[in-house]
C-alpha positions in Angstrom: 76.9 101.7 78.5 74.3 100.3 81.1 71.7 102.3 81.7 71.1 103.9 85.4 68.7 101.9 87.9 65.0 102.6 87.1 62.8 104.1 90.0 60.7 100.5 89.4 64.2 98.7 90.2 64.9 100.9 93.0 61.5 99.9 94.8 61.6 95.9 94.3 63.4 93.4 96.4 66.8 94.0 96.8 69.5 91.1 96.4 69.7 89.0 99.5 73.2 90.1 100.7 72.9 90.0 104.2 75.1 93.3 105.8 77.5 92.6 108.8 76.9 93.4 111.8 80.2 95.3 111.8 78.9 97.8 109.3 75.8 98.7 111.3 78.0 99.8 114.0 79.9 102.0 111.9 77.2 103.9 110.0 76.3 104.5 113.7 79.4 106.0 114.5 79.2 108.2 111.6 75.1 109.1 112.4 76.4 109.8 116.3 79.2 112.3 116.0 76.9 114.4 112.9 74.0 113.6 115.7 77.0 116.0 118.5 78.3 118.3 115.7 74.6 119.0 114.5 73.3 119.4 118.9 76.7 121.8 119.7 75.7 124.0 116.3 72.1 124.5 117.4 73.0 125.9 121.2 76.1 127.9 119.5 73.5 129.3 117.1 71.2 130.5 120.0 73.6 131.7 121.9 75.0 134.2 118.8 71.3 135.2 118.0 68.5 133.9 120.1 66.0 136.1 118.4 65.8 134.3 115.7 64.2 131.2 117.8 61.8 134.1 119.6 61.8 136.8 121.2 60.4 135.5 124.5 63.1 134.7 126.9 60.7 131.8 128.2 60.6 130.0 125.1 63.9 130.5 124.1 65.1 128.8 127.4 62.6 125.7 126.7 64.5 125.1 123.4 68.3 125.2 125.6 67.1 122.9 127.5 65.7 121.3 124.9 68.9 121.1 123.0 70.6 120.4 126.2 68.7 117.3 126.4 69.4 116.0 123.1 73.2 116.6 123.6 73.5 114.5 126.5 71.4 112.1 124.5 73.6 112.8 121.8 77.2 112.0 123.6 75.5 109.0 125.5 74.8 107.9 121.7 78.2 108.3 121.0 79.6 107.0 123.9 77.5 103.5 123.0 78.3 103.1 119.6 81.9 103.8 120.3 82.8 100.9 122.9 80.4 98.4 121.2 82.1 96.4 118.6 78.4 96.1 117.1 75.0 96.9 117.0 71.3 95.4 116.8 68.9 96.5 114.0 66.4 97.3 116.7 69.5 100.4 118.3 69.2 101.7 115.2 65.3 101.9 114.7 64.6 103.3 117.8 67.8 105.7 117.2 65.8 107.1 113.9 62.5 107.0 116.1 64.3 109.7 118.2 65.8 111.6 115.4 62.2 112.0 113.7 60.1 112.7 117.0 62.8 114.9 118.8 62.9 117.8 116.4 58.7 117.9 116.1 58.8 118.6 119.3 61.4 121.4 119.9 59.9 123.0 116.6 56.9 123.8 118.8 58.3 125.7 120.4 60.8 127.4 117.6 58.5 128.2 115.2 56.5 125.5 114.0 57.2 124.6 110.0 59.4 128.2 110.5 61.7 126.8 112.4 65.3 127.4 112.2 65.4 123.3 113.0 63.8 122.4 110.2 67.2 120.8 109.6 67.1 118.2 111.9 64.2 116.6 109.6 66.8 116.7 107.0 68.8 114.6 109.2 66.1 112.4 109.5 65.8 111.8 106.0 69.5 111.6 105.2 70.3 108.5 108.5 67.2 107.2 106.8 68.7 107.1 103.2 72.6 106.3 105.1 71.4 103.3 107.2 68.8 101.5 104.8 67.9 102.8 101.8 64.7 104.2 99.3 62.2 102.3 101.1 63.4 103.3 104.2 63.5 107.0 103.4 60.3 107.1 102.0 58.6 106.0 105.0 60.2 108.7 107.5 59.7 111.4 104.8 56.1 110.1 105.5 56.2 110.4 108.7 58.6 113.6 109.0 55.5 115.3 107.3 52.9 113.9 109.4 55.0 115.7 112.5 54.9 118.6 110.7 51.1 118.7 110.3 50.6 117.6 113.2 52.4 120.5 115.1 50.7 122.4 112.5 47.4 121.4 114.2 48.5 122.1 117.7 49.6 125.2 116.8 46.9 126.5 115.1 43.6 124.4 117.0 44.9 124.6 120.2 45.6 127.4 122.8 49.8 127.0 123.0 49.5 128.8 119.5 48.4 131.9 121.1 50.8 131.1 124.2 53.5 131.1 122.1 53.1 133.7 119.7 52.9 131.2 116.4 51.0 131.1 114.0 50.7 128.6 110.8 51.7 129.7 107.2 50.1 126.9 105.0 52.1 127.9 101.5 55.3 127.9 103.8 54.5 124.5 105.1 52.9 123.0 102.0 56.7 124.4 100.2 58.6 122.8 103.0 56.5 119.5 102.8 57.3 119.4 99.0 60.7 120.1 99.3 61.1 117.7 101.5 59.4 114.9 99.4 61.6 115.8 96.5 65.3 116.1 98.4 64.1 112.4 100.2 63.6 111.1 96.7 66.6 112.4 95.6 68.9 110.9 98.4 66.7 107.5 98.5 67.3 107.1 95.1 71.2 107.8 95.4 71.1 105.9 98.4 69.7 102.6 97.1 71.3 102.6 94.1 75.0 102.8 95.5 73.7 100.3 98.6 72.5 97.7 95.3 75.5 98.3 93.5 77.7 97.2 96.7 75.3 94.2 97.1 75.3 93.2 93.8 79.6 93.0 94.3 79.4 91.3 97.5 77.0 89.0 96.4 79.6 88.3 92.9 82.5 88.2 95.2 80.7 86.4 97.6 79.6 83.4 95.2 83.4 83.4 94.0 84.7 82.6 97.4 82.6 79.3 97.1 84.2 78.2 94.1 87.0 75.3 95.7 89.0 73.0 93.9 89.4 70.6 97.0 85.2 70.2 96.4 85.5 68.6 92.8 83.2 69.9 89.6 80.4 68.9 91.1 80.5 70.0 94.6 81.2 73.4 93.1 78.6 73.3 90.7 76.3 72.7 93.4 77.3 75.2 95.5 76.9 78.2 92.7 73.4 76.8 92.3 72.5 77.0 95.8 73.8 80.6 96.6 72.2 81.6 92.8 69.2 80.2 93.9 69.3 82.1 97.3 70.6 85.0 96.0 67.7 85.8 93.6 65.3 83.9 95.5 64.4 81.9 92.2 62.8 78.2 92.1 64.8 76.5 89.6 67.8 76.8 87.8 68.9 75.0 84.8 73.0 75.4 83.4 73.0 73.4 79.9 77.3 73.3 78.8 78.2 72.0 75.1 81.6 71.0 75.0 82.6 70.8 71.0 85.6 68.7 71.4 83.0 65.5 73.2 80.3 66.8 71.7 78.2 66.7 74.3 75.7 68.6 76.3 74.9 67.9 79.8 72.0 69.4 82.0 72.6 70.8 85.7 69.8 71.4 87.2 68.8 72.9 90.7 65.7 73.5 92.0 63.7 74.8 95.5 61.0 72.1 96.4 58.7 72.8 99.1 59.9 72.4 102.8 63.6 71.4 101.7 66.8 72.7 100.4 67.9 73.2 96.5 67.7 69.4 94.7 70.7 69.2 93.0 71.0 66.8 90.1 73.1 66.1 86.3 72.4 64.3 83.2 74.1 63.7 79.5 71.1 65.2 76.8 70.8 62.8 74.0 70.3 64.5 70.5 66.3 64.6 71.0 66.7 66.7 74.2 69.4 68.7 73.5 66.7 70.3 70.7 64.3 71.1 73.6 66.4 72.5 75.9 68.5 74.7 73.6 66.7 77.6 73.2 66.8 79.5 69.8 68.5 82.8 70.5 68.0 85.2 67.6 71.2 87.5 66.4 73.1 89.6 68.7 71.1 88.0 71.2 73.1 87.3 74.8 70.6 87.0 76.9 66.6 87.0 76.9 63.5 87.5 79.2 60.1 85.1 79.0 56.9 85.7 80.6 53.9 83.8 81.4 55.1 80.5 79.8 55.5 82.1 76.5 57.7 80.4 73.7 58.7 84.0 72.2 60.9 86.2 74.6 59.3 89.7 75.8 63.3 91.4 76.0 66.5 90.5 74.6 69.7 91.6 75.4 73.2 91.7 73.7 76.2 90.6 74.7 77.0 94.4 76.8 73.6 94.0 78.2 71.9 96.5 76.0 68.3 96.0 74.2 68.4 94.2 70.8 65.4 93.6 68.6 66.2 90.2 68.3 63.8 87.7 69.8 64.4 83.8 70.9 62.2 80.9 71.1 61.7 78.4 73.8 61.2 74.6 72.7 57.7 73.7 73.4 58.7 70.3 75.3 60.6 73.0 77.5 58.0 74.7 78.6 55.4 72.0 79.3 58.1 70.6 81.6 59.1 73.9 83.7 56.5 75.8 83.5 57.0 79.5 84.6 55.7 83.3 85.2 59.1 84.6 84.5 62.2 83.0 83.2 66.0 84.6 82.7 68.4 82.8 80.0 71.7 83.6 79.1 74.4 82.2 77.1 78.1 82.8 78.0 81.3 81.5 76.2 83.5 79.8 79.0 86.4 78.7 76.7 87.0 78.4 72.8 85.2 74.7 73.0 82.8 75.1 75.9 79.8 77.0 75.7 76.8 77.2 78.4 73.3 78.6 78.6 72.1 79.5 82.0 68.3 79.5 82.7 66.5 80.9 85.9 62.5 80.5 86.8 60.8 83.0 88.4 63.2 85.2 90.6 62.2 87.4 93.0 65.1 90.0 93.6 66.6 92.4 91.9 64.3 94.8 90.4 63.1 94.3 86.8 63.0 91.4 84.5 65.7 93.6 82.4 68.0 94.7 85.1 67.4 91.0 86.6 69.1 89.4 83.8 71.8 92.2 83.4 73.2 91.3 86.8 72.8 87.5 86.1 74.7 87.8 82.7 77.8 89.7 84.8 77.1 87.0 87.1 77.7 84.2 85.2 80.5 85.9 82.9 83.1 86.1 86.1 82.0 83.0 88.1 81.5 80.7 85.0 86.1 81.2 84.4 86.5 80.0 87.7 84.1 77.3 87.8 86.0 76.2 84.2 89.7 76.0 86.4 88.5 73.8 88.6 87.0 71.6 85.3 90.4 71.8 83.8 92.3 71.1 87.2 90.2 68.0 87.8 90.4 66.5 84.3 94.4 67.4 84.4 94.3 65.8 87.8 92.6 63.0 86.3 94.7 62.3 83.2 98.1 62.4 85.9 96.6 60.0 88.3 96.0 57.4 85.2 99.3 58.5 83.7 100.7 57.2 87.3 98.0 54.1 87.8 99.4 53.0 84.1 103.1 53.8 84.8 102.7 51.7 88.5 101.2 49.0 86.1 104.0 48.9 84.0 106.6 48.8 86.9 104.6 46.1 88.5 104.1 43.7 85.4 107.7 44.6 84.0 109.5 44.2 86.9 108.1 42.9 90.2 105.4 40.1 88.0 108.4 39.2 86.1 110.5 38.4 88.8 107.7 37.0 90.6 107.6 34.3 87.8 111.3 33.9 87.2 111.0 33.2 91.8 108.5 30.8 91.0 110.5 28.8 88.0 113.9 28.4 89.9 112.0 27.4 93.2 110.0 24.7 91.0 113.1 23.3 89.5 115.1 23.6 92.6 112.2 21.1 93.9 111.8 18.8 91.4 115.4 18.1 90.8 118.0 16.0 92.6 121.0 16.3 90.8 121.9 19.8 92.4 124.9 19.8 95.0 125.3 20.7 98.4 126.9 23.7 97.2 124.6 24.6 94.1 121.9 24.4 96.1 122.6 26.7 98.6 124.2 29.3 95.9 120.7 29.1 94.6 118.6 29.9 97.4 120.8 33.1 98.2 120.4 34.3 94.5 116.7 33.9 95.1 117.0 35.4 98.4 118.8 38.6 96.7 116.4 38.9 94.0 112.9 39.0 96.5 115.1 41.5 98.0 115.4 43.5 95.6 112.1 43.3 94.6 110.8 44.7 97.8 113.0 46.9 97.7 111.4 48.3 94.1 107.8 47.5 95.5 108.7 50.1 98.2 109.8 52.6 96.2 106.8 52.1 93.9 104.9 52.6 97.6 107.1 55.6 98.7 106.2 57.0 94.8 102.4 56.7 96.1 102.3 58.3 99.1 100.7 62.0 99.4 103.2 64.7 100.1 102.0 66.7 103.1 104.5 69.1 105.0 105.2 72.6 106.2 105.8 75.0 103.2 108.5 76.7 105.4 110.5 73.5 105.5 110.2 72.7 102.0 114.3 72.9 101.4 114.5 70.6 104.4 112.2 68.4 102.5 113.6 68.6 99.2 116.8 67.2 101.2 115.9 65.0 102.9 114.5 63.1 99.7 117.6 64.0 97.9 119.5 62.4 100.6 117.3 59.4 100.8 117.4 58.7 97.2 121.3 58.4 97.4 120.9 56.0 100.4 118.4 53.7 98.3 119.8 53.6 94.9 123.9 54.0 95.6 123.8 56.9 93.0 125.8 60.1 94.0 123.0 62.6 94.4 123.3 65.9 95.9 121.2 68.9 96.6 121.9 72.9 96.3 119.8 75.8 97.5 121.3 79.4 98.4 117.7 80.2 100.7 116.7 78.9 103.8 113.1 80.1 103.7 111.2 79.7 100.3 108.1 81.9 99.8 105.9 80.2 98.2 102.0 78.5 98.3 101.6 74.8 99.9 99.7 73.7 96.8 103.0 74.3 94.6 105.3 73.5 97.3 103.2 70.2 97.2 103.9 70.0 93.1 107.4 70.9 93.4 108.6 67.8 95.6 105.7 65.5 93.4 107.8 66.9 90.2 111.8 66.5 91.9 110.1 62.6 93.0 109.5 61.7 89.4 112.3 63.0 87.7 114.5 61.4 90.5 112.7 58.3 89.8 113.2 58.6 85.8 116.9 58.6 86.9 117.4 55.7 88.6 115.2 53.9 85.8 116.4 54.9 82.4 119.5 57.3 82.2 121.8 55.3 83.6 123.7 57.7 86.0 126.3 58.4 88.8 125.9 61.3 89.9 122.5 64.0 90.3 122.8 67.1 91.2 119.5 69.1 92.4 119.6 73.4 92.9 116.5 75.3 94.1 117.4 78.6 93.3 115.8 82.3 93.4 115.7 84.3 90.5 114.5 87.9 89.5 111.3 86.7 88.3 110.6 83.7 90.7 112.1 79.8 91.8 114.0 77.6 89.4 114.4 74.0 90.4 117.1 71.9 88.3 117.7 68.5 87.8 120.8 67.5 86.3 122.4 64.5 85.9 125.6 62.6 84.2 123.8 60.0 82.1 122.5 58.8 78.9 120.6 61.5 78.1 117.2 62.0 76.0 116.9 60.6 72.3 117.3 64.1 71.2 120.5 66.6 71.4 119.7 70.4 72.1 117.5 72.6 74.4 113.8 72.5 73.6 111.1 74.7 75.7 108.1 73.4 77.4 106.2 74.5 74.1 108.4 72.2 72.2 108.5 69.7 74.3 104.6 69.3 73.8 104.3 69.9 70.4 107.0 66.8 69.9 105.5 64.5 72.5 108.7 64.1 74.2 110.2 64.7 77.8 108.7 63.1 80.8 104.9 63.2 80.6 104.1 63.2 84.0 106.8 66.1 85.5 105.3 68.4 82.3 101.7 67.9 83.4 103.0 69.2 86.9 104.7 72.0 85.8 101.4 73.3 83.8 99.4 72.8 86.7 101.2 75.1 88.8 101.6 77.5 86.0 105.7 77.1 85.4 108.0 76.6 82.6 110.0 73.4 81.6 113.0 73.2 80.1 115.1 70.4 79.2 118.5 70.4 77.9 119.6 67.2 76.3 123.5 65.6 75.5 123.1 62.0 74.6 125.6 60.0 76.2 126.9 63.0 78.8 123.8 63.6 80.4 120.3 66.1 80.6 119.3 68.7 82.8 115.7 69.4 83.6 114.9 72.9 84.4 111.9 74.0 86.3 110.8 78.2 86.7 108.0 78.6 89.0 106.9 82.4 88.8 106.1 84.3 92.3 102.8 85.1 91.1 101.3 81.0 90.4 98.2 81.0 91.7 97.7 78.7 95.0 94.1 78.0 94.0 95.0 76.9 89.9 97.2 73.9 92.1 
């Protein structure tokens, strides 16, 4: 279990999550009708027992129309806040100003520190505590008792006591002035550590949003580094990942230099560094805290973010190159094979060294599977673009260089010979004729194969037949296409995969099974879309149905449609009768993530 926020962490730098200006205007709204409710209470109060303001008629109508006063202010307040759709932070200071310096002066007149309006200072305290937090609310409580005191004086140096009728009771107002201290350090405390626990999940949910696959490994890496930098206000930040499988460790590194934004920059350790940069953590040891340059840590925590006795040990190459006054290092485990130790130099926010690095280690444990998706997308994206540049290749130099060639050779000998007829010549040039045909034909396919699919995810069935229909006109082969829905529900990304994975199966078709006819259904099931492919051909090499699982383990079944279907987190299955034909079935659950594609 964490421990609660120290009074030391409560009274440093809070994170840097700047609030909206739409949330100003609501804690406003609140402040303004307690501000009415707490005006109407006062005047019904003195209207059920005015003695207990004073007994003097005079004085007693000096407070209604003091409390008159402040509930026109009051509804004006209101009115304001209400038909504004924000707010500046300077409304809202000189809104406190009011709510501090108002009740000092009615309570003149009511009583002094007596005063059944004592409760307005409470107020006070409590918009203090609402709006900003302890800081805040330790600063009116400061000045909430120098208003007291000071009508304390008035009343008791100056001539309006005797007017009056008041007098000054100084254990009374030395009680009230404690108890006021103590119920402001109460509510601060409360207050800031609910307002840092919301920043601290605005500023995690906030540093997710930036994670985008469109932006590649390294844009994204660069962007966490920025807004980590920011968001502590650190100088330099240092992300060391060890993948086993490479065996390799590379070094991101980001770092504030005077006058300019974050440097961002990445580099492959050779054995020499990777010693130096690795720092030794000792056992149960998740994360550690270094001071003043020191090798040895200061605190180390485990894994749930609780104190261990372990220590770990800095490389002293490491801290001759970055030197620091406080450094934060973690290590989280991204994936079985891919591990990563995150370093920050001397941050600024967030209270304590020890709650500092709590918050990074959450940090970094919920951004770090994210930033790993868009690793595994890229490299996945990666391996399927060479896939395709190889398989293009191979069309090219199997089929269009070959014919190319096989061009060249009968145009050569239909050159260099003479004993070819009238009749034999001109048969000859049309076969050539036919065969660059046909070639272009396949060269524009292989083009049409290339192209980037980019349409409306509401006309993907229109789509889908469209290319069905095409494909029959291009390759004579009798293909058709089902679907029972006219509107399918689903993300662009994966409508994007879905007409990528019908293209290259379509394409496998026409190349190596041999068909008639192909029949393609998009249908909806219970538990999301299923796309088939089904044709009368040759077949796969093996008989039976084997599961996307199985298909993998075996190496067989089209390498390019499976790596599409894992990307958008679906389900292949193929079901194989050599000689009659195979079907390719694809499910695509409702819930596949837009983002994973």
């Amino acid at each position: 279990m964490r421990p609660v926020p120290s009074v030391l962490d409560l009274a440093s730098r809070r994170l840097a999550s700047p609030r909206s200006p739409r949330g100003l205007v609501d804690t406003e709204r609140v402040l303004a009708t307690v501000r009415l409710v707490l005006a109407i209470s006062s005047l019904l109060f003195i209207w059920f027992d005015p003695d207990a303001v004073s007994r003097d008629r005079t004085l007693v109508s000096y407070v209604v129309i003091g409390l008159i006063v402040y509930l026109a202010t009051s509804v004006w307040l209101l009115l304001v806040v209400q038909l504004r759709s924000e707010v500046s932070p300077a409304f809202s200071r000189w809104a406190h100003i009011t709510d501090i310096l108002w009740p000092a002066g009615i309570s003149i007149f009511a009583g002094g520190s007596n005063s059944p309006f004592f409760l307005y200072f409470i107020f006070a305290l409590l918009a203090a505590a609402f709006r900003w937090g302890m800081r805040e609310t330790s600063l009116t409580t400061v000045a909430v008792v120098f208003t007291m005191a000071a009508d304390a004086v008035v009343i008791a140096r100056t001539p309006l006591g005797t007017a009056i009728g008041q007098h000054v009771d100084v254990v009374h107002f030395v009680m009230r002035a404690a108890y006021l201290v103590i119920f402001a350090f109460l509510i601060g405390y409360v207050a800031e550590s609910e307002k840092r626990r919301v920043s601290e999940a605005l500023s995690i949910s906030q540093m997710t949003a930036k994670i985008r696959v469109e932006a590649g490994l390294k844009g994204t890496m660069q962007t966490v580094f920025q807004g980590l930098l920011k968001l502590f206000g650190a100088r330099e930040l240092l992300v060391l990942t060890r993948e086993a499988e490479a065996e390799r460790v590379m070094l991101w590194r980001a770092e504030i230099l005077e006058g300019s934004n974050a440097v961002f920059t990445w580099r492959q350790l050779d054995e020499v560094e990777e010693q130096e940069y690795l720092c030794v953590m000792g056992d149960d040891c998740a994360g550690a805290v270094w001071r003043d340059g020191n090798k040895a840590s200061a605190i180390g925590l485990d894994k749930d973010g609780v104190r261990s006795n372990g220590q770990s040990y800095l490389g002293s190459k490491f801290t001759a190159a970055h030197p620091f006054k406080l450094l934060l290092g973690c290590v989280i485990s991204v994936a079985p094979d891919v591990s990563a130790r995150v370093l920050l130099l001397d941050p600024l926010r967030g209270g304590r060294p020890e709650t500092q690095l709590r918050f990074l280690q959450d940090l970094a444990n919920l951004v770090a599977p994210s930033v790993y998706n868009v690793y595994l997308l890229r490299r996945l994206r990666s391996r399927a673009a060479a896939v395709e540049r190889a398989r293009v290749a191979r069309e090219l130099h199997d089929g269009v260089v070959q014919s190319l060639h096989a061009i060249a050779f009968r145009l050569y000998a239909l050159r260099t010979r003479s004993t070819f007829a009238a009749g034999e010549r001109e048969q000859e040039l049309l076969d050539i004729q036919q065969l660059v045909q046909n070639e272009a034909a396949n060269v524009r396919h292989l083009i049409q194969q290339l192209e980037p699919l980019d349409f409306d995810p509401r006309h993907l069935v229109d789509f889908l037949a469209g290319m069905v229909t095409r494909y029959r006109q291009d390759t004579g082969i009798g293909a058709q296409f089902v679907c029972d829905v006219a509107d399918v529900s689903l993300p662009p990304p994966i409508c994007r995969e879905l007409a990528g994975i019908l293209r290259e199966a379509l394409a496998n078709v026409r190349r190596h099974s041999g068909a008639q006819n192909v029949v393609v259904r998009l249908a909806r099931q219970r538990s999301g879309w299923t796309l088939t492919i089904e044709d009368d051909g040759r077949g796969f090499e093996f008989a039976g149905t084997l599961s996307h699982v199985e298909l993998e383990e075996s190496r067989r079944g089209p390498l390019v449609v499976k790596q599409r279907v894992r990307a958008i987190g679906g389900e292949l299955t193929i079901v194989s009768k050599p000689g009659q034909g195979a079907r390719l079935e694809i499910k695509v659950p409702d819930l596949a993530r837009a983002s994973i594609a």
